[in-house]
Wavefront OBJ file of the C-alpha trace (Angstrom):
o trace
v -13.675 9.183 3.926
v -10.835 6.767 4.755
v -8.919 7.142 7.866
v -5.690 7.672 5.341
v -6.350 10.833 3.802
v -4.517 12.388 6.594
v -1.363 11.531 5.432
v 0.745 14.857 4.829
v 1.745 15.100 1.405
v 4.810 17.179 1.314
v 6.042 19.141 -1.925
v 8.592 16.198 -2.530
v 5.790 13.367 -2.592
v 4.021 14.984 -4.838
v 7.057 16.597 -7.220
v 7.614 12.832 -7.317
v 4.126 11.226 -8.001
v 4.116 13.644 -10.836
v 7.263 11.873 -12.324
v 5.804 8.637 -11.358
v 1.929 9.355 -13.366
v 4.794 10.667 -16.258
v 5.918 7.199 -16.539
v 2.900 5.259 -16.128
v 1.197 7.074 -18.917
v 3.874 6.968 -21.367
v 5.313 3.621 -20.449
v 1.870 1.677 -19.331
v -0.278 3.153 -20.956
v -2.383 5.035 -17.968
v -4.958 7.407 -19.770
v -8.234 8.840 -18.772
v -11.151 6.531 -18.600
v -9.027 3.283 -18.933
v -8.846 1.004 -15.951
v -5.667 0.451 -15.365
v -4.506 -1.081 -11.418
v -1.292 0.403 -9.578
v 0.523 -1.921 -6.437
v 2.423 0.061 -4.246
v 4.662 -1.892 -1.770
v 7.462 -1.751 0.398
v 8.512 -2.701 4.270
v 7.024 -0.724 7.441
v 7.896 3.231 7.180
v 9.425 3.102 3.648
v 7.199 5.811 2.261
v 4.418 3.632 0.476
v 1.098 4.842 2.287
v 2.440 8.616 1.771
v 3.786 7.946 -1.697
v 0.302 6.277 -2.621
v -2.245 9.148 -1.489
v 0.381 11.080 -3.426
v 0.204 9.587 -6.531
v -4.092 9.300 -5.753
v -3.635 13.440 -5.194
v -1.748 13.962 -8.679
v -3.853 11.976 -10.529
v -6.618 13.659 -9.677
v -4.970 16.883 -10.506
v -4.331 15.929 -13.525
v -8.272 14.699 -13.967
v -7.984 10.734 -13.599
v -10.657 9.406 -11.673
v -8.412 7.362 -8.940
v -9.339 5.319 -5.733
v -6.446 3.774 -2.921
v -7.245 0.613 -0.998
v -4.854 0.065 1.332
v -3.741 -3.408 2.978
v -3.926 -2.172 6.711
v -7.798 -2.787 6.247
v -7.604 -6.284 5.052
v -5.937 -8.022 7.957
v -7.768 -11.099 9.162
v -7.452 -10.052 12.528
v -7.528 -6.158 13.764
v -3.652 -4.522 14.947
v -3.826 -5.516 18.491
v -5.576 -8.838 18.375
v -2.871 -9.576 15.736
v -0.185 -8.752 18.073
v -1.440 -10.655 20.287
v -1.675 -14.104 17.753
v 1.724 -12.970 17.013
v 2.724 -13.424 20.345
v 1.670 -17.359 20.482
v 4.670 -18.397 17.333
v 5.696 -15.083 15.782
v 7.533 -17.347 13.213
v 4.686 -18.734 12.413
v 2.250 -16.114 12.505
v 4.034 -13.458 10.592
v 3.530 -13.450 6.605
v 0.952 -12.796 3.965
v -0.918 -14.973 5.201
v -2.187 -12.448 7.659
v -3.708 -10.102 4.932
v -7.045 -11.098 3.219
v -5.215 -10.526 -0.314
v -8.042 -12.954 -1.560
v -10.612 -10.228 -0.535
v -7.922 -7.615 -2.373
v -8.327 -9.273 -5.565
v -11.765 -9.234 -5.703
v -11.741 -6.037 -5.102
v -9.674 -5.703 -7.657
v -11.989 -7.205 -10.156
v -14.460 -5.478 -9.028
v -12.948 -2.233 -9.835
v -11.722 -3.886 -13.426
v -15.746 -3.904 -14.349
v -16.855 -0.873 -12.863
v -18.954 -2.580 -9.726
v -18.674 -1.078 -6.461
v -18.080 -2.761 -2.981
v -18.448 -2.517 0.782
v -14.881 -2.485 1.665
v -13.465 -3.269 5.306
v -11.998 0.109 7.237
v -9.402 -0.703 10.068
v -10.403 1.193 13.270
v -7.072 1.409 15.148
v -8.386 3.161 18.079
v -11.686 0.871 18.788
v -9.074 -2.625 17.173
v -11.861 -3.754 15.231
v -13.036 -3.417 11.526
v -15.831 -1.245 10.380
v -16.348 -0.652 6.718
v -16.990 1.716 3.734
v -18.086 2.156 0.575
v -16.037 1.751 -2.568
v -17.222 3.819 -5.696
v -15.580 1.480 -8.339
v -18.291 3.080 -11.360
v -16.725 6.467 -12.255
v -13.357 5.676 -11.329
v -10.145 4.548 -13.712
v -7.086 4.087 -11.612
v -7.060 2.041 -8.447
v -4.108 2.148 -6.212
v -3.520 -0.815 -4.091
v -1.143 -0.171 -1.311
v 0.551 -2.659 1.050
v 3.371 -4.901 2.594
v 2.871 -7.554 0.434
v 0.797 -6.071 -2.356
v 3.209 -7.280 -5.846
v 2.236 -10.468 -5.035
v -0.856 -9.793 -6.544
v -1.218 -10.826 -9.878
v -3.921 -8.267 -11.534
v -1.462 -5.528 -11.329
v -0.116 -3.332 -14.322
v 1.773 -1.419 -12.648
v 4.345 -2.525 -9.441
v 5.984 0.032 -7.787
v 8.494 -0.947 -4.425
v 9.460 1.754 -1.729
v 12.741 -0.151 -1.049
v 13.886 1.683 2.258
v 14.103 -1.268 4.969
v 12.984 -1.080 8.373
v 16.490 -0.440 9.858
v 17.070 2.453 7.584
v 13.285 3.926 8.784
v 13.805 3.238 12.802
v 13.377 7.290 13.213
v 10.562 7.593 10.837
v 8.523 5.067 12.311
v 9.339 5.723 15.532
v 8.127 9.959 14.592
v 5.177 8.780 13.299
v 3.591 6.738 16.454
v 1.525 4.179 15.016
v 3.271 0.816 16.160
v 2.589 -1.210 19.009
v 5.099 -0.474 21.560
v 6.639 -3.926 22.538
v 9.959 -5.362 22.277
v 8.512 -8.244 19.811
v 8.036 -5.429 16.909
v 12.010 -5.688 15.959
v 11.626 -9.407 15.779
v 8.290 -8.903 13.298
v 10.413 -6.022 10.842
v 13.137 -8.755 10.468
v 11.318 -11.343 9.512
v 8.920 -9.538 7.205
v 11.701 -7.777 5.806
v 12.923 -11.018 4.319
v 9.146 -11.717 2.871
v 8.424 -8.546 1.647
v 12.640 -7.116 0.076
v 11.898 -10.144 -2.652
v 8.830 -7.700 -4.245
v 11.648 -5.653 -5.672
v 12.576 -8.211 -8.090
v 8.834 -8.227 -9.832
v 8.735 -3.812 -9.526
v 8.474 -1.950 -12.332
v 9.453 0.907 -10.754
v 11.919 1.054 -7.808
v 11.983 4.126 -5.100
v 14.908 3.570 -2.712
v 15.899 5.092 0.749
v 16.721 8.738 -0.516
v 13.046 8.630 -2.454
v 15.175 8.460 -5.959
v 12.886 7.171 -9.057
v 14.763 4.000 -10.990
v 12.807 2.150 -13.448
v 13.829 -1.532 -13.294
v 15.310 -3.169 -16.633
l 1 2 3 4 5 6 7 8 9 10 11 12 13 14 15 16 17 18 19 20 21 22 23 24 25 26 27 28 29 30 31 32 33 34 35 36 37 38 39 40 41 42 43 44 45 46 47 48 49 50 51 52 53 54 55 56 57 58 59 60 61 62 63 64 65 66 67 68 69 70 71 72 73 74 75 76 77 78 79 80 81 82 83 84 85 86 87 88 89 90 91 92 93 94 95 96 97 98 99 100 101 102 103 104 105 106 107 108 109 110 111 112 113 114 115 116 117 118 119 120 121 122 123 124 125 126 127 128 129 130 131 132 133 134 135 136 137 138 139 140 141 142 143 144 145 146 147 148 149 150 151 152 153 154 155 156 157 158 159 160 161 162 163 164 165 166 167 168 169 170 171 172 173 174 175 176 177 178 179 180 181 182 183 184 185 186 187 188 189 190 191 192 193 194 195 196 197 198 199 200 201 202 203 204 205 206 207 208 209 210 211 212 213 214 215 216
């Protein structure tokens, strides 16, 4: 079981992945027992790991077969050795680049033909990578979830939580998950201005006040 399913869904997240599994099926075509790949993206605390597992949790409901893979367990290096690289040239060091989105693809391939895999699992506690098994073969929606996800390019679906980092300062700070050093500011802003371009390439837009807008 991945480390995410204890996200807390509230009534909201999933009144609104309802909406959201509306609008894939009639506008992309998401039915039962056709593969079809969902990216969910947006900037540190803007709702995207929530609003995936609740789009995962209303899928099933309504008896898709879905699975989530989320980016946290494809860095290169574990959270607090990557703090610490970050710390050498965070200018440098900050980006995609970080993120095995290589390994995410395949993944998503795999998924396209129905082949399972033995997918890494991000051990924040022990900062280190174990892993678990993906069951790709019985399932028809997979929901990739991450900073930096629409860059992707086997998605057919793009959705962008668009809340920035400033705008989620309380949120993040509630939920007690980042390293507590000075240098995380520095990191938001300059991932902020890598990751705020993804809106541009969304299908589907959810800003600050977790409104809906489908992009023209």
């Amino acid at each position: 079981m991945s480390n995410r399913d204890r996200y807390n869904l509230t009534v909201d997240s999933l009144e609104r992945a309802r909406r959201i599994v509306d609008i894939l099926r009639t506008d992309f075509g998401f039915l039962s027992g056709n593969r079809r790949v969902v990216g969910v993206a947006g900037e540190s605390g803007s709702g995207k790991s929530v609003g995936a597992s609740s789009l995962a949790h209303e899928l099933s409901a309504q008896h898709y077969q879905p699975r989530v893979i989320y980016q946290d367990d494809y860095f290169v290096r574990p959270p607090r050795t990557n703090h610490e690289f970050r710390l050498l040239d965070v200018d440098a060091k900050v980006g995609p680049h970080e993120v095995n989105l290589a390994l995410i693809a395949e993944h998503i391939a795999a998924f396209r033909v129905g082949r399972d895999v033995v997918a890494p699992l991000v051990d924040y506690p022990g900062n280190r990578f174990v892993t678990q098994p993906m069951d790709f073969a019985g399932a028809d929606v997979l929901i990739v979830e991450g900073t930096y996800v629409l860059q992707l390019a086997d998605l057919d679906a793009r959705i962008f939580y668009s809340a920035t980092h400033e705008e989620t300062r309380e949120r993040r700070r509630a939920r007690n998950r980042d390293i507590d050093d000075p240098l995380v500011d520095q990191v938001l802003t300059l991932e902020h201005r890598l990751i705020a371009p993804q809106a541009q390439v969304a299908d589907l837009v959810i800003d600050a006040d977790f409104t809906v807008h489908r992009r023209a």
